[in-house]
C-alpha positions in Angstrom: 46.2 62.8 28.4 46.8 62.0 32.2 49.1 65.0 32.7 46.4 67.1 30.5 43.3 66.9 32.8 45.1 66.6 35.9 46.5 70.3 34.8 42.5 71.2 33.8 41.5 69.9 37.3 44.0 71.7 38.8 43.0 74.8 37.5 38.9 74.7 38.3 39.9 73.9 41.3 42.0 77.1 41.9 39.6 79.3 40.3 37.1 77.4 43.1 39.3 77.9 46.2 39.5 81.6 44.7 35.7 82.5 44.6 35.1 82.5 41.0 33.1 79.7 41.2 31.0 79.5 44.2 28.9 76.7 45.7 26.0 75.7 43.7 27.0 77.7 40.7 27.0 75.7 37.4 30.5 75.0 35.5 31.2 75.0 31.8 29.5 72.1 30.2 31.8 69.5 29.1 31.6 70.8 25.9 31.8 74.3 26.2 34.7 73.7 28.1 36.6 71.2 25.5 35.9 73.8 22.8 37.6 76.5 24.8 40.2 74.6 26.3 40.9 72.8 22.6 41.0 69.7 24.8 39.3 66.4 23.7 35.8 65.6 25.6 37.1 62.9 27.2 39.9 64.5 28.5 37.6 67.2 29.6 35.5 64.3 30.9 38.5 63.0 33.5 39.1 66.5 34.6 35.4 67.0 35.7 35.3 63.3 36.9 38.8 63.6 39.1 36.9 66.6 40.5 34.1 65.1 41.8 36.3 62.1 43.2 37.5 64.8 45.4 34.4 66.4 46.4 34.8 69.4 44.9 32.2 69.4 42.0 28.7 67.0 42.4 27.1 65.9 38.8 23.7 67.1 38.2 22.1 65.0 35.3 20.0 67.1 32.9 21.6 70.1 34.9 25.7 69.5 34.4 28.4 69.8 36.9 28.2 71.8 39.8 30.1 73.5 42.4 29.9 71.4 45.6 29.1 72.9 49.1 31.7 73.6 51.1 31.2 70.6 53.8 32.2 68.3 50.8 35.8 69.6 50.9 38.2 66.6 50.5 39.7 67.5 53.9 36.0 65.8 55.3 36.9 62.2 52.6 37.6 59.5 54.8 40.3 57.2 52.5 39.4 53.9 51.5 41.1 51.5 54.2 43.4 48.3 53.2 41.2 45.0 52.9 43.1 42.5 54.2 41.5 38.4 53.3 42.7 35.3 55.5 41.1 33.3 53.1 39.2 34.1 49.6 36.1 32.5 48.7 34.3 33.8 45.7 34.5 31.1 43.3 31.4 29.5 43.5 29.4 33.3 43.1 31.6 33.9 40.3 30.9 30.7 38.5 26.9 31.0 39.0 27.0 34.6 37.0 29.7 33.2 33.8 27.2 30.7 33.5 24.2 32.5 33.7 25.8 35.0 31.2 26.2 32.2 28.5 22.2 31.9 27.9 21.3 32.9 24.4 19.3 36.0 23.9 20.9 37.4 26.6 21.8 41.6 26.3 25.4 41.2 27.3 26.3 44.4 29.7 28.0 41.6 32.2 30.6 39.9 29.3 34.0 40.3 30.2 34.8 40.3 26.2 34.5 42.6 23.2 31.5 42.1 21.2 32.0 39.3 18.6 31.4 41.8 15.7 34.5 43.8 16.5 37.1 40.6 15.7 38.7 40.3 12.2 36.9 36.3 11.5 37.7 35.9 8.1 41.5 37.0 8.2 42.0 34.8 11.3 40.0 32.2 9.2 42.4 32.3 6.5 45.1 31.9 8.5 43.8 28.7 9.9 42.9 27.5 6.7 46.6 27.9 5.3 48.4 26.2 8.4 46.0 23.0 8.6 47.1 22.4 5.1 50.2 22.5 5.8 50.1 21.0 9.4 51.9 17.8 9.9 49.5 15.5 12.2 52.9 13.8 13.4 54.3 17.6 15.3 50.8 18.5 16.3 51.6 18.8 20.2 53.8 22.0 20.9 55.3 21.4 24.3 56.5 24.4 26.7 57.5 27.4 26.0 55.6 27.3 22.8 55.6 27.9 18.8 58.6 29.8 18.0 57.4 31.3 15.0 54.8 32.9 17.3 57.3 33.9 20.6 59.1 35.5 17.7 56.3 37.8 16.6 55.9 38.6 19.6 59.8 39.5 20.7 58.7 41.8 17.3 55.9 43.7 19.3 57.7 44.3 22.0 60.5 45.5 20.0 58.8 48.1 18.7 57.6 49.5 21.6 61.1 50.0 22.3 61.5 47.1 24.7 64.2 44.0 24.6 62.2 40.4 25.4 63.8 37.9 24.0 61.6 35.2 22.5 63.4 32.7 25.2 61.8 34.2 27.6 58.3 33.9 26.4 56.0 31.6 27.4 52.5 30.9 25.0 49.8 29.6 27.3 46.2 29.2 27.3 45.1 32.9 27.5 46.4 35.4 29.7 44.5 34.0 33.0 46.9 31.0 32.5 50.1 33.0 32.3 49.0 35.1 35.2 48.0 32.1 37.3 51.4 30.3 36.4 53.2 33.7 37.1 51.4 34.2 41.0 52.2 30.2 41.0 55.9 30.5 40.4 56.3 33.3 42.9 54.4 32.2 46.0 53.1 29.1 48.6 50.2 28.5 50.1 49.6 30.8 52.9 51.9 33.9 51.2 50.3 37.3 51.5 49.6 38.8 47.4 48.8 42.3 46.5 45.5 42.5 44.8 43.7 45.3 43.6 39.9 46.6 45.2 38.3 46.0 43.5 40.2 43.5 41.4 39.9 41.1 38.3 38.2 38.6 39.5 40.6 35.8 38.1 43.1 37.3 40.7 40.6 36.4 43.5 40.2 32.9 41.7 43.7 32.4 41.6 44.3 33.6 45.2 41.3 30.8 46.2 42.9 27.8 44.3 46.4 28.8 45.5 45.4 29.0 49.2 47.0 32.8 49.3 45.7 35.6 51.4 44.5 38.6 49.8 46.2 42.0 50.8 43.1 44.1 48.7 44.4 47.9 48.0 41.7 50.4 46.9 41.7 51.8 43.2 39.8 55.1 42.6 37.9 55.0 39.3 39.8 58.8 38.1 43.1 58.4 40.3 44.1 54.7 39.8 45.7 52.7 42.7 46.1 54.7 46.4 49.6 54.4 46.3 50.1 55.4 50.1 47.5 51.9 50.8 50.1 50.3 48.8 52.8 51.5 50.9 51.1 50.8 54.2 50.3 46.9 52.5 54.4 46.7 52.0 55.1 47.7 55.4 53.2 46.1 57.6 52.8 42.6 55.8 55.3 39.9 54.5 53.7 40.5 50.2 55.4 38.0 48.6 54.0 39.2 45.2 51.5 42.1 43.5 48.9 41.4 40.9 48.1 44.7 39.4 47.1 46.2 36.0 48.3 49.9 35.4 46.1 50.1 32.4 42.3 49.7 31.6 42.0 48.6 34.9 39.1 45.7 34.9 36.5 46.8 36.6 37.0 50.5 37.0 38.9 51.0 33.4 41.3 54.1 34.8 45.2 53.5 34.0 47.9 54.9 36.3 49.8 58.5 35.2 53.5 58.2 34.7 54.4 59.2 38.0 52.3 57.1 39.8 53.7 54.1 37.8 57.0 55.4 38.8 56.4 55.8 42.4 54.7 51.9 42.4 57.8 50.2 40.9 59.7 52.5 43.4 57.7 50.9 46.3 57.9 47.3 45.3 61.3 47.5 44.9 62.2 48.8 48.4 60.6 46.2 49.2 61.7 43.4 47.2 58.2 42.4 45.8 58.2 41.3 42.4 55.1 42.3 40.1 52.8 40.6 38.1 51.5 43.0 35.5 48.3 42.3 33.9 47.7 43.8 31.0 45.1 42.2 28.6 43.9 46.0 27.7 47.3 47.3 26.4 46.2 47.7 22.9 42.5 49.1 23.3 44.0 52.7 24.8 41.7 55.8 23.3 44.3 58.1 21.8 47.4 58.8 19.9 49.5 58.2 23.3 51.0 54.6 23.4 50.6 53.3 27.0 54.0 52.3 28.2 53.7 48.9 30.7 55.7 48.8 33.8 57.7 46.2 32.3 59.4 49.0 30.2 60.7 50.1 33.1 61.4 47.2 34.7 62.7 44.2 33.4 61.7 42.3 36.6 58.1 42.7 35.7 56.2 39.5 35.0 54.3 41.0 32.0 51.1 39.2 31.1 48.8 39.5 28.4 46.7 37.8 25.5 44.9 37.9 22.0 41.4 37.1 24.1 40.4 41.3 24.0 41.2 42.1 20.5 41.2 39.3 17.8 38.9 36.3 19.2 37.3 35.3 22.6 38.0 31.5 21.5 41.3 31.4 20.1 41.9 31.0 24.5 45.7 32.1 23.4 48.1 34.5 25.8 51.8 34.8 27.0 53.8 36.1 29.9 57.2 37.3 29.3 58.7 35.9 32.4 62.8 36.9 32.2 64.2 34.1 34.4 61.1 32.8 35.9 60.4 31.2 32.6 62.3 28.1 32.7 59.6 27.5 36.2 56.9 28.4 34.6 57.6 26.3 31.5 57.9 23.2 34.3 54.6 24.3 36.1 52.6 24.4 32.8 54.2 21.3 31.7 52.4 19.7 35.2 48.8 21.6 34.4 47.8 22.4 30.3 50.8 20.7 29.0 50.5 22.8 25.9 48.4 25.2 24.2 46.7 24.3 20.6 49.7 23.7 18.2 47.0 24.8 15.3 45.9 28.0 16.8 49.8 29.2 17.5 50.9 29.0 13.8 47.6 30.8 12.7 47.9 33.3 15.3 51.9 33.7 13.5 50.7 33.2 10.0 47.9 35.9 11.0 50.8 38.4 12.6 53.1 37.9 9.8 50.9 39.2 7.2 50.8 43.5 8.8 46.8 42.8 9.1 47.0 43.2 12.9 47.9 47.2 13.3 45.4 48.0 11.3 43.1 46.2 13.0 43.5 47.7 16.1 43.5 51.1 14.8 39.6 50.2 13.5 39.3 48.5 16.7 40.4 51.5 19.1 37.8 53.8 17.5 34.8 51.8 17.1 35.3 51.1 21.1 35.5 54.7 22.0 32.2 55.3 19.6 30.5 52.9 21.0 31.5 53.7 25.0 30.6 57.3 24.7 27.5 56.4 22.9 26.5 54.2 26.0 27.6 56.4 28.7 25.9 59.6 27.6 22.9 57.4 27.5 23.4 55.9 30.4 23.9 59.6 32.2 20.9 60.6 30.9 18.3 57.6 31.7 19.8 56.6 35.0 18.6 58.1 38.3 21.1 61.2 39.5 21.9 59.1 42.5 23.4 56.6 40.5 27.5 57.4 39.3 28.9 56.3 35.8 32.7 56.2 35.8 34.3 56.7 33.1 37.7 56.4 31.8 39.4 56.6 28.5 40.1 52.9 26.8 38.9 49.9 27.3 35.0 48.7 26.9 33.5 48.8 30.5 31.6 51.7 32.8 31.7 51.3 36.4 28.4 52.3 38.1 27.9 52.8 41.8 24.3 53.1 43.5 24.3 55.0 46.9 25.5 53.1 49.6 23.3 50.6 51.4 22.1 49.3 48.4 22.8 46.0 46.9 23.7 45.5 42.9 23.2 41.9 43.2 19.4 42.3 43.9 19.9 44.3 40.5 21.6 42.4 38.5 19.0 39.3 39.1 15.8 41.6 37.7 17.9 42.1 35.1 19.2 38.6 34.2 15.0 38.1 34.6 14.6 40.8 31.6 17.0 39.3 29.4 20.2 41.8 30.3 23.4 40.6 32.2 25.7 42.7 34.2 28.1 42.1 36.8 28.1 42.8 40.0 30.0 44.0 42.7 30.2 41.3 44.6 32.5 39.1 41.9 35.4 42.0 42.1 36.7 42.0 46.1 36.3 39.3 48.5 34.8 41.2 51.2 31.0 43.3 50.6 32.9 47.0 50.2 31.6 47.2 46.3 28.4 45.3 46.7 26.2 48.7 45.8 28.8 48.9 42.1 28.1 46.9 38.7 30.4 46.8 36.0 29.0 47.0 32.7 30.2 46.1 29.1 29.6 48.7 26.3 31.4 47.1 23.2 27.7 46.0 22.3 26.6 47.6 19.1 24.2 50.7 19.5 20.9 49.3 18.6 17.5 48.9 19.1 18.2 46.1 21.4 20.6 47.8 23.4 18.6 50.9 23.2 15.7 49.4 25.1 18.3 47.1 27.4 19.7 50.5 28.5 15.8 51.7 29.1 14.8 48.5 31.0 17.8 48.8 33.3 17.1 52.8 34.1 13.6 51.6 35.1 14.8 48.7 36.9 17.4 50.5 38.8 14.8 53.3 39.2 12.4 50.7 41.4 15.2 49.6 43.3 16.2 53.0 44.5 12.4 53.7 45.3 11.8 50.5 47.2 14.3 51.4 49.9 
């Protein structure tokens, strides 16, 4: 798809610089132009949204996409600059909003998970069910590096994707925040300078806080991924001992990285010598026929983390990180921390991806999450006020919405945790105040009469703030 609307963007934009469009004129709506095009609408989507990214199209709601004038030519866009962090402290903000999140009756737009409905309970039930009555309560504790019935199944996985990780070098923790803490752990010492994303996952601030790191932040673009040339300038100037970065579903913005950029990034880090811890919890929710490849396809130096957390159960609090050498470390550091992970909920987790239920699963999984996104985002277009941008990207559950500048989200998102709806804000995803006017928001929900009217209140909320300044 990447290579698709790039070649769409590419081509408005030519038949802008060549007159046919002029300023103010209205393009193609998105679906006039997918019908013609025989593109998908969210491929169409991209193209119009990488367009306006660059200034040279401004979205009109009710009204479509529109030429912009010519004093927003990209030539005018000041680049995002490097964020560079002494010391991180976010933990305590982050902590107050997880926990105010957890309330019942809450409308969860601010949940970092899929909604409960999507998960497969009774198979994973039954898989439980079969391995406690088999369990031995003598061989209950599963030390480092984990069940091996499970690091096989996963060696499997990996296998057919077309990549060679040997179960020896897996290592089951307690969800993927675990593996990717013990990764960042095993490469670095207090005081190192780490690659993070802006704005990042905030466990990758969390992480940097507890591990007394400092924070080299490199801006992400919600259509264009990761600014490569920040990256660069990061690499050069600063002793990076180690990157934390996710090339797909990006959380919060949701974009993924093109093939060439991915290319170009493992091309920079190793110039540089900088290994890579590569996050990538979304892998499996990609919209799409394409397989996303991860970088540690092509590059069996990556550190590649990820987890069951987004697609099968919040709870079952299982991930891994295939670590190539650094395992044997990271089995010692874990040993010092968790110990283990639940013997129980690794044989179910094998018994469960034995059985060819999973595949299938996802397959259901993929579509009902790009149902339900568009559903919310053409709402959300429509009810929000035109000052206020939705991003959107294909996979993944989460929209990334930016008020003008000036404005602060936070202010928002307590009206709405006073109405019932959670969302979170930009304050949680970067350690400085640069995305304090974004929210991120999570559209697994089912569409109902609940959402609905949490969609309504928070267009009207939003609304009032935007009039009150």
């Amino acid at each position: 798809m990447s290579s698709k609307y790039r070649r769409l963007a590419a081509q408005l934009q030519g038949q802008i610089e060549a007159g046919v469009w002029q300023p103010g004129d209205r393009l193609p709506s998105l679906r006039e132009t997918a019908r013609h095009s025989g593109l998908s609408l969210m491929t169409v989507l991209s193209a119009y949204q990488l367009l306006e990214s660059q200034g040279w199209i401004l979205a009109r709601p009710q009204s479509g996409y529109r030429v912009a004038p010519r004093q927003h030519s990209p030539a005018n866009a000041a680049r995002p600059a490097l964020h560079a962090a002494e010391a991180v402290d976010i933990n305590a903000f982050i902590f107050n909003v997880l926990q105010a999140g957890q309330r019942p009756g809450k409308v969860a737009f601010g949940s970092a998970f899929p909604h409960p409905s999507l998960f497969p309970r009774e198979q994973l039930a039954r898989s439980l069910s079969r391995v406690a009555r088999r369990l031995d309560p003598a061989h209950q504790l599963v030390l480092p590096p984990g069940c091996a019935e499970l690091r096989r199944a996963l060696a499997r996985r990996y296998a057919a994707r077309g990549m060679a990780v040997s179960p020896e070098e897996i290592v089951i923790t307690s969800g993927a925040l675990e593996a990717l803490n013990l990764s960042l752990q095993a490469l670095t010492r207090p005081g190192d300078w780490v690659v993070v994303e802006a704005p990042a996952f905030y466990g990758a601030l969390q992480a940097i806080e507890r591990l007394q790191l400092k924070a080299l932040a490199v801006p992400v673009d919600p259509v264009q991924g990761l600014d490569l040339d920040a990256l660069a300038d990061a690499l050069g100037r600063y002793p990076v001992k180690a990157c934390w970065l996710m090339s797909h579903c990006q959380n919060p913005l949701g974009v993924s990285l093109d093939a060439p950029a991915r290319a170009r990034l493992l091309a920079l880090l190793k110039e540089h010598g900088v290994p890579l811890v590569e996050d990538d919890v979304y892998a499996e929710l990609y919209d799409g026929d394409q397989v996303p490849v991860p970088l540690r396809a092509l590059d069996e130096g990556v550190l590649h983390c990820s987890s069951f957390s987004k697609t099968l159960a919040t709870g079952l609090r299982l991930g891994w990180v295939a670590a190539g050498e650094l395992a044997p470390a990271i089995q010692r550091l874990q040993l010092m921390s968790t110990l283990s992970t639940s013997a129980p909920m690794q044989l179910a987790l094998a018994d469960y991806l034995g059985g060819h239920h999973y595949d299938r699963h996802l397959h259901t999984l993929r579509r009902r999450l790009a149902r339900r996104k568009g559903r919310f985002y053409q709402a959300l277009c429509r009810q929000l006020p035109p000052e206020v941008r939705v991003h959107a990207s294909r996979g993944g559950y989460f929209l990334w919405l930016s008020l003008p500048a000036g404005l602060d989200a936070t202010v928002l998102y307590h009206r709405a945790l006073a109405a019932n709806i959670t969302l979170a804000p930009g304050r949680m995803f970067a350690a400085g105040e640069q995305f304090r006017h974004c929210f991120r928001l999570n559209v697994s929900l089912p569409w109902n009469a609940a959402s609905e009217a949490a969609v309504a209140r928070l267009a009207v909320l939003t609304a009032e703030l935007l009039a009150a300044r």
